[in-house]
C-alpha positions in Angstrom: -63.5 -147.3 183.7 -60.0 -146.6 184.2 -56.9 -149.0 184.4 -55.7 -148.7 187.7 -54.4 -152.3 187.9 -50.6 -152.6 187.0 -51.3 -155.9 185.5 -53.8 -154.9 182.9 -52.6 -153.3 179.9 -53.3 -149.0 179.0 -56.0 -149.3 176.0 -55.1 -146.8 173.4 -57.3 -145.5 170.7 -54.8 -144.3 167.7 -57.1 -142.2 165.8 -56.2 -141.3 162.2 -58.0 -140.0 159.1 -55.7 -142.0 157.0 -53.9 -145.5 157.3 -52.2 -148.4 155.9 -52.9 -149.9 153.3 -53.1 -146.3 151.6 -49.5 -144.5 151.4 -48.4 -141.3 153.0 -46.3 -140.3 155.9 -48.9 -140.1 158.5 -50.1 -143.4 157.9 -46.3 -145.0 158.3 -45.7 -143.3 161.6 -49.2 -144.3 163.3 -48.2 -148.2 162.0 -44.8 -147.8 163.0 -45.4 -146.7 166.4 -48.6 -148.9 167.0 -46.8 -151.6 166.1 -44.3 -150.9 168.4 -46.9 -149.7 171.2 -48.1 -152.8 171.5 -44.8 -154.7 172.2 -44.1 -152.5 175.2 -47.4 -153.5 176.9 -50.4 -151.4 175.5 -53.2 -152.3 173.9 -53.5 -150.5 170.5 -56.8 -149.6 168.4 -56.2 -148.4 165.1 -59.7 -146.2 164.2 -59.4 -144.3 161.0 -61.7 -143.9 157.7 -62.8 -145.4 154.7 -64.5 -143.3 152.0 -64.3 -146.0 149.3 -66.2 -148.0 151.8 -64.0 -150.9 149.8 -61.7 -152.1 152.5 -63.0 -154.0 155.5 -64.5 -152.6 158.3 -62.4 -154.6 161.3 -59.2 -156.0 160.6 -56.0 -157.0 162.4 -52.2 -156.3 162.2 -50.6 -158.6 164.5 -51.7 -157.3 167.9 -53.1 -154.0 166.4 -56.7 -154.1 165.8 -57.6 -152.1 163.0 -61.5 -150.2 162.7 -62.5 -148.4 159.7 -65.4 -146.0 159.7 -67.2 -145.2 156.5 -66.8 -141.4 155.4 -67.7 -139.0 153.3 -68.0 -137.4 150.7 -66.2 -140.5 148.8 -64.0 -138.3 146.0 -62.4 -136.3 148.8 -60.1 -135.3 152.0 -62.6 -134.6 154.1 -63.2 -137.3 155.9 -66.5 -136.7 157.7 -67.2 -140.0 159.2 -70.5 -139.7 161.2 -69.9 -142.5 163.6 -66.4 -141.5 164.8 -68.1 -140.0 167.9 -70.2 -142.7 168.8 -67.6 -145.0 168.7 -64.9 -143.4 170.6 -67.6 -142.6 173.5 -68.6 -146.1 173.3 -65.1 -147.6 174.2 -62.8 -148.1 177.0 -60.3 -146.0 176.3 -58.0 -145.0 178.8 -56.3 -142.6 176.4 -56.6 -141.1 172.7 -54.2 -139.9 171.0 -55.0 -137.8 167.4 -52.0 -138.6 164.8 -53.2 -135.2 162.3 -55.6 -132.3 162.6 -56.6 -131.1 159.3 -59.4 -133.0 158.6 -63.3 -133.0 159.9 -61.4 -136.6 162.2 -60.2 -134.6 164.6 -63.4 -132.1 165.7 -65.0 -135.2 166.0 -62.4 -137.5 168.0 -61.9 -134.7 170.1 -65.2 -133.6 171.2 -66.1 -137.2 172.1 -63.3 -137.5 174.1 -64.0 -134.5 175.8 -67.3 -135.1 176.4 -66.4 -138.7 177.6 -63.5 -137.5 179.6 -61.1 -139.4 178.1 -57.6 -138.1 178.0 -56.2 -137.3 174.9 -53.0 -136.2 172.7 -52.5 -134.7 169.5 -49.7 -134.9 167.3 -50.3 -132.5 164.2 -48.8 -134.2 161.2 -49.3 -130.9 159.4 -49.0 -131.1 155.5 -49.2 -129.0 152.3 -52.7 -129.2 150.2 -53.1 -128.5 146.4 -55.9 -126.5 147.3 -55.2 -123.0 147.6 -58.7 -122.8 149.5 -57.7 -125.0 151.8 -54.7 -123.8 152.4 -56.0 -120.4 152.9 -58.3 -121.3 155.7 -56.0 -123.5 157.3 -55.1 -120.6 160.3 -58.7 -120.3 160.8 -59.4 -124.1 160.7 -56.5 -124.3 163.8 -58.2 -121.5 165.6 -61.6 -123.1 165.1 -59.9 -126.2 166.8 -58.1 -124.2 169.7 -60.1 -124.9 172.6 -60.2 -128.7 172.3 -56.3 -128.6 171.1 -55.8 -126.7 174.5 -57.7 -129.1 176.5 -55.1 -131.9 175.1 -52.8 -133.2 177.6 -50.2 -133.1 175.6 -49.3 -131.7 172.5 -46.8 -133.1 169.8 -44.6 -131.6 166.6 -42.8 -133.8 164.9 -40.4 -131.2 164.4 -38.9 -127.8 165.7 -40.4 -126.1 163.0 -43.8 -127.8 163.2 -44.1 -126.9 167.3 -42.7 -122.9 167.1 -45.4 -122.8 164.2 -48.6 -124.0 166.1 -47.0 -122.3 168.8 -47.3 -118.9 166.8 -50.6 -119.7 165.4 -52.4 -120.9 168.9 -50.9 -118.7 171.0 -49.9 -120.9 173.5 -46.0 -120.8 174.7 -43.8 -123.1 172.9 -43.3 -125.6 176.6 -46.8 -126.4 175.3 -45.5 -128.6 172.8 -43.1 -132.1 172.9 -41.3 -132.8 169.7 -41.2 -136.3 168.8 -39.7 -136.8 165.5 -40.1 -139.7 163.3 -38.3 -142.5 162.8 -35.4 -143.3 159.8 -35.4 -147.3 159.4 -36.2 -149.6 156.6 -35.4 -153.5 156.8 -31.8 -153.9 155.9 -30.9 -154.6 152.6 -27.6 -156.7 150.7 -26.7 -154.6 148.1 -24.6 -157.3 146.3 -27.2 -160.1 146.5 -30.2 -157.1 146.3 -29.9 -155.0 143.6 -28.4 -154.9 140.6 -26.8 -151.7 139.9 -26.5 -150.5 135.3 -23.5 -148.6 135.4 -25.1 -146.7 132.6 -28.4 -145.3 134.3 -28.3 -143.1 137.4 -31.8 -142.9 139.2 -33.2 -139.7 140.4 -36.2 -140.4 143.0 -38.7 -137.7 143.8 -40.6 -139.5 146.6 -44.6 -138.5 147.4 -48.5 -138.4 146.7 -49.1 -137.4 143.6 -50.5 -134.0 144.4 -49.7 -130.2 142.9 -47.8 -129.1 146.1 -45.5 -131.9 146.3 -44.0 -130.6 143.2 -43.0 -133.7 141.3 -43.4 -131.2 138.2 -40.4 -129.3 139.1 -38.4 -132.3 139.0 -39.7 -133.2 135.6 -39.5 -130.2 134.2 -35.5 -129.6 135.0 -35.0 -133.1 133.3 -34.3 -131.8 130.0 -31.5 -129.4 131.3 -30.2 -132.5 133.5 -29.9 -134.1 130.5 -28.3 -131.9 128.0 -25.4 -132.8 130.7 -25.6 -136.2 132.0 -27.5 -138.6 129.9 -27.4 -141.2 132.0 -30.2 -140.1 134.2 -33.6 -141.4 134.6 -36.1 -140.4 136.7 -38.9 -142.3 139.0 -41.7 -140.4 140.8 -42.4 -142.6 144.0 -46.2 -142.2 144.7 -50.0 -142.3 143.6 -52.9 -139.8 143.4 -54.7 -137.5 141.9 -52.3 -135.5 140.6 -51.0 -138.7 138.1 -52.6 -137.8 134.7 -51.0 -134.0 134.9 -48.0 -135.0 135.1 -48.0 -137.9 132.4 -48.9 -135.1 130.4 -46.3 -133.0 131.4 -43.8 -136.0 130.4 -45.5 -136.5 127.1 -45.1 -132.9 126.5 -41.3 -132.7 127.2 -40.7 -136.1 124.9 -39.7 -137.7 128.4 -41.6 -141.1 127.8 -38.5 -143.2 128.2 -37.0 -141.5 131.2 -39.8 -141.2 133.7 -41.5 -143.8 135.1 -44.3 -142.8 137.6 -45.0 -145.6 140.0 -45.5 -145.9 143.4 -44.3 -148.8 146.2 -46.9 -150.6 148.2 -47.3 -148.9 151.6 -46.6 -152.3 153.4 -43.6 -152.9 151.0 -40.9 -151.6 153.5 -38.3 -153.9 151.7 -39.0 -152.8 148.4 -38.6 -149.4 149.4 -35.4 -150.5 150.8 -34.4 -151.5 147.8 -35.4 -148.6 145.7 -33.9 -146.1 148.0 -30.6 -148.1 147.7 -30.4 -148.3 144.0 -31.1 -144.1 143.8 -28.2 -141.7 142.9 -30.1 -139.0 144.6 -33.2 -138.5 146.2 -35.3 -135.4 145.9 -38.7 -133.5 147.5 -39.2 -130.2 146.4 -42.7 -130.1 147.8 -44.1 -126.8 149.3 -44.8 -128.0 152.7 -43.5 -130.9 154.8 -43.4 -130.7 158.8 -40.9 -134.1 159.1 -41.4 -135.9 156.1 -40.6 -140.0 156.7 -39.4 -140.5 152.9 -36.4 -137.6 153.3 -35.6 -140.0 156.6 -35.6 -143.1 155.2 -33.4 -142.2 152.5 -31.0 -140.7 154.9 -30.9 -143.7 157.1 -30.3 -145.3 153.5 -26.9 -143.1 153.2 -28.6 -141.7 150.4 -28.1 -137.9 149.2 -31.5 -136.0 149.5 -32.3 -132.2 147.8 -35.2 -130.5 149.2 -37.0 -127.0 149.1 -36.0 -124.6 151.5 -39.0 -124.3 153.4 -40.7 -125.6 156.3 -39.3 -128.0 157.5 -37.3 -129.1 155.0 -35.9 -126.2 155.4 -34.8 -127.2 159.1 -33.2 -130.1 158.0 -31.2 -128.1 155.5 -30.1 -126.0 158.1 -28.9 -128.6 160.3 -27.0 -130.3 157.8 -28.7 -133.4 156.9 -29.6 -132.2 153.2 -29.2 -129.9 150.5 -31.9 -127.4 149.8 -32.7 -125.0 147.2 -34.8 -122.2 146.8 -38.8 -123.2 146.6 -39.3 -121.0 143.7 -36.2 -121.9 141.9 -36.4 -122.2 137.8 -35.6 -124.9 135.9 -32.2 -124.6 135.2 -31.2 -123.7 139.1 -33.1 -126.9 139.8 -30.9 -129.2 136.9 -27.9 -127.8 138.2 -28.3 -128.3 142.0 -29.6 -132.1 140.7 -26.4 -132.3 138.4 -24.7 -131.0 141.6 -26.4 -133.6 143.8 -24.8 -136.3 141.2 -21.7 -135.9 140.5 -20.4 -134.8 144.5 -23.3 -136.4 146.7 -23.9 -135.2 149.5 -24.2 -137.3 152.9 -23.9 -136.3 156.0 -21.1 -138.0 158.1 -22.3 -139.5 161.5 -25.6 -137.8 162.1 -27.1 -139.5 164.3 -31.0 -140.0 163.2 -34.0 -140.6 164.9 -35.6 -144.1 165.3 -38.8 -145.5 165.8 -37.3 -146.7 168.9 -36.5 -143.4 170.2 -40.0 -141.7 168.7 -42.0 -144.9 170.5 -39.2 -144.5 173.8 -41.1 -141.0 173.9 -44.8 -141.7 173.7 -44.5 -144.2 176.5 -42.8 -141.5 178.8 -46.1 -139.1 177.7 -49.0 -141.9 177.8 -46.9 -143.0 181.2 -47.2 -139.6 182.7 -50.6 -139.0 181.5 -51.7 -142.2 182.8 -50.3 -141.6 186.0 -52.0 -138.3 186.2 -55.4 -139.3 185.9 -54.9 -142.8 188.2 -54.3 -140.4 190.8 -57.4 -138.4 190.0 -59.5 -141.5 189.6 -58.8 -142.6 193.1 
């Protein structure tokens, strides 16, 4: 059935491999908007995955409803959930929309909805991966996907860079592709009632999962050198995974015990992040790959000075002023000196106007209106 009836609210199924309460940028951006969704009329479903098969399987987020499929294998990215199809065939969906691609989620979303003819929209949240095999196979995976990414009524980048590059690899013109960016807001903070500031300690972030490409390593590994100059410093990596254990060893191995602190910030702890963010002297991700990444964002909207990697699309955001970039394969000392740099003359952009959830939620409605419209008319 479809929602033909003005007074009856546009069911949306917001599928994602990933979500809250488990960290990352993807899962910020599908709460951010669904919460938002929902206050301007639609009715939001939340489907997404649960390898640990620990959290529960139904669960609600205000007005969001939240479904989580068990998947598999448990110790992985995969996330092959077997009854993803079944379920988005079963519903009343009067739209999908896919928030990422690179996982065994969206084959599986997609074909259902294709078979069910249910509408659907992909936004590709495209990311690094530690892997170098999966990396490799990523322009075959998108191929693979092509002809249910072309049968999408609309496709999404969350970024320039992000739509000319699944442009180039689909080989479909650029008009094919919308670019909604994400949002920059985090609940406002009082910095004189909110943090206390040691004049004798300057915080470095390096915000991110704890995974090889994100390149928290790099960061560590120039501390020494940032050191020998400003002693003052210590550093905090801002995240949780996998990747942990290496690099408590690479701090042990540098003597850098009492000046790294790895930790991350509950997902749902938008005011603690605030609050971090605030109290940072600089802010850095030197990761390999980022298409629009939410924590370089936030800590912009936080007036905070940000150094990134020049590449993807960090690399765009370098180049239109918002941040400092450096090379990605930079050495250790090029990488203390452009933090040393990044301390003692921060840079921060003067009235750049960001993007807000607002304006990111402003242009989903104008697509799921459109779309909407579209298929009422072929309904009839």
């Amino acid at each position: 059935m479809r929602v033909t009836d003005r007074e009856m609210k546009p069911s949306v199924l917001m599928v994602s491999a990933r979500y809250f309460p488990l960290a990352g940028g993807t899962e910020t951006h599908v709460y951010e908007v669904s919460q938002r969704l929902v206050n301007m009329g639609y009715r939001i479903t939340v489907c997404t995955t649960d390898p640990s098969s620990e959290l529960a399987p139904y669960d609600r987020d205000g007005d969001v409803e939240i479904v989580r499929l068990r998947a598999y294998p448990k110790h992985s990215d995969l996330y092959f959930a077997p009854a993803l199809g079944k379920f988005v065939r079963d519903g009343q969906w009067d739209l999908l929309h896919l928030q990422g691609y690179h996982t065994f989620v969206a084959p599986l979303a997609l074909f259902a909805a294709k078979r069910r003819g249910i509408p659907y929209v992909v936004t590709f949240h495209s990311g690094g991966h530690s892997s170098r095999w999966r990396n490799s196979i990523r322009h075959l995976q998108i191929r693979l996907l092509r002809p249910l990414l072309t049968g999408a009524e609309q496709l999404i980048g969350v970024s320039e860079f992000e739509a000319e590059h699944f442009s180039r690899l689909l080989q479909l013109p650029r008009e094919a592709f919308r670019v909604v960016p994400n949002g920059a807001k985090l609940p406002e903070v009082d910095p004189d009632t909110d943090l206390q500031r040691d004049p004798n300690r300057l915080l470095i972030l390096s915000i991110g999962r704890l995974e090889r490409y994100k390149r928290h390593q790099a960061v560590i590994s120039a501390l020494p050198k940032v050191l020998e100059q400003e002693p003052r410093v210590y550093l905090r990596i801002v995240g949780s995974g996998r990747y942990k254990n290496e690099l408590h060893k690479l701090v042990k191995s540098l003597n850098l015990e009492s000046r790294v602190e790895i930790a991350a910030v509950p997902s749902t702890d938008r005011q603690g992040m605030a609050k971090l963010l605030l109290s940072a002297s600089l802010v850095s991700l030197l990761s390999e790959y980022e298409a629009h990444p939410i924590a370089v964002m936030e800590a912009l909207a936080m007036g905070r000075p940000v150094l990134v990697a020049d590449t993807s699309g960090l690399g765009e955001l370098a180049r239109r002023g918002f941040v400092r970039s450096i090379p990605l394969d930079a050495p250790d000392g090029v990488v203390a000196e452009a933090i040393l740099a990044g301390l003692r003359e921060p840079f921060v952009p003067d009235k750049v106007e960001l993007p807000t959830w607002e304006s990111c939620v402003g242009q989903l409605d104008q697509i799921y209106r459109e779309i909407l419209q579209r298929h009422s008319h072929s309904d009839r």
